[in-house]
N, C-alpha and C positions, 0 to 999 in steps of 0.2 A: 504494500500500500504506500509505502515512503518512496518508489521509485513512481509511483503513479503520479501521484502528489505535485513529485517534482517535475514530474514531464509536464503536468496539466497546467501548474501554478505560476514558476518560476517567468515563463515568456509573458503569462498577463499580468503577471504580478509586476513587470520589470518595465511594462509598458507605465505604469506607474510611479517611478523610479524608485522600488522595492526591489533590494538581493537578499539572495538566504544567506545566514547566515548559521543555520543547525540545519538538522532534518527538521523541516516541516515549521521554523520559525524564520520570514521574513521582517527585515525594518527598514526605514526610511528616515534619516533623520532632514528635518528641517526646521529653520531660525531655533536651535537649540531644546528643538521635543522632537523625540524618538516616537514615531508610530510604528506600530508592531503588528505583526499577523500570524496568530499562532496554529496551527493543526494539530489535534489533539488525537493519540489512536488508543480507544480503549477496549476495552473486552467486549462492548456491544455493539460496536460501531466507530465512526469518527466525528467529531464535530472542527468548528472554525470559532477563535476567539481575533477581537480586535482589542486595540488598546492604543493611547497614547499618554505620553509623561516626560517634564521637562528631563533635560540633561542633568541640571542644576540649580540651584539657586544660591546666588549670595546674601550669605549673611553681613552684617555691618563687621561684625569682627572674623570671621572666618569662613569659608566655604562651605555650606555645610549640604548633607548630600538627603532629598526627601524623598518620600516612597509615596509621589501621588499619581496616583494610576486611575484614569478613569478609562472605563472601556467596561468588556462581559462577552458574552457567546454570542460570536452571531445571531444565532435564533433568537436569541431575546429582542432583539432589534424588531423582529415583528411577531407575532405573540403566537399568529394560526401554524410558526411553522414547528420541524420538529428541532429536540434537543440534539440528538445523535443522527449520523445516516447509517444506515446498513452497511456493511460489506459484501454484502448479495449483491446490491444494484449499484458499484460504486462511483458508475457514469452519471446514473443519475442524481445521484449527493455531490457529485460534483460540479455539475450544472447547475444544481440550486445553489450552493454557495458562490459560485460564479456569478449569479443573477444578485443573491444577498448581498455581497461586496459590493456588487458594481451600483446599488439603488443603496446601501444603507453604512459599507465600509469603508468606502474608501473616498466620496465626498470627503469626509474630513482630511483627509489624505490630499488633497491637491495644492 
């Protein structure tokens, strides 16, 4: 599934100026926030998380490093679809998350 992934992902994802940079995690950094795109493989299925979070923030006295991450799972982005995709039909999980990105993940992304 990680070689799938990367066949399917890596050219649309790149037309966005997103590289991998793990299995199945792409980022993007721009004006100092990292947006992220992560592919999750788990025992029932796969799903797609998005995310972004500055590099950094300056403190007055020192640099100091925060953990703010606002992002979730794709599917949350619209509420009728599902959590996980099958591995039975993995053309089709991946068509919807191709559609979910391109309407709900990766606007923020431009």
């Amino acid at each position: 599934m990680k070689k799938l992934i990367k066949l399917e992902f890596e050219e649309f994802l790149g037309t966005f100026g997103f590289s991998r940079k793990l299995d199945g995690v792409y980022i993007k950094i721009h004006e100092s926030i990292v947006h992220n795109i992560t592919f999750e493989l788990g025992s029932i299925g796969f799903t797609c998380a998005v995310a972004m979070q500055p590099l950094y923030i300056k403190d007055h006295v020192e640099t100091t490093v925060l953990h703010l991450t606002f992002g979730n799972r794709l599917s949350r982005f619209n509420t009728v679809q599902k959590e996980w995709w099958s591995y039975d039909e993995p053309m089709k999980g991946i068509a919807e998350i191709k559609e979910l990105l391109s309407k709900n993940g990766l606007p923020w992304a431009s």
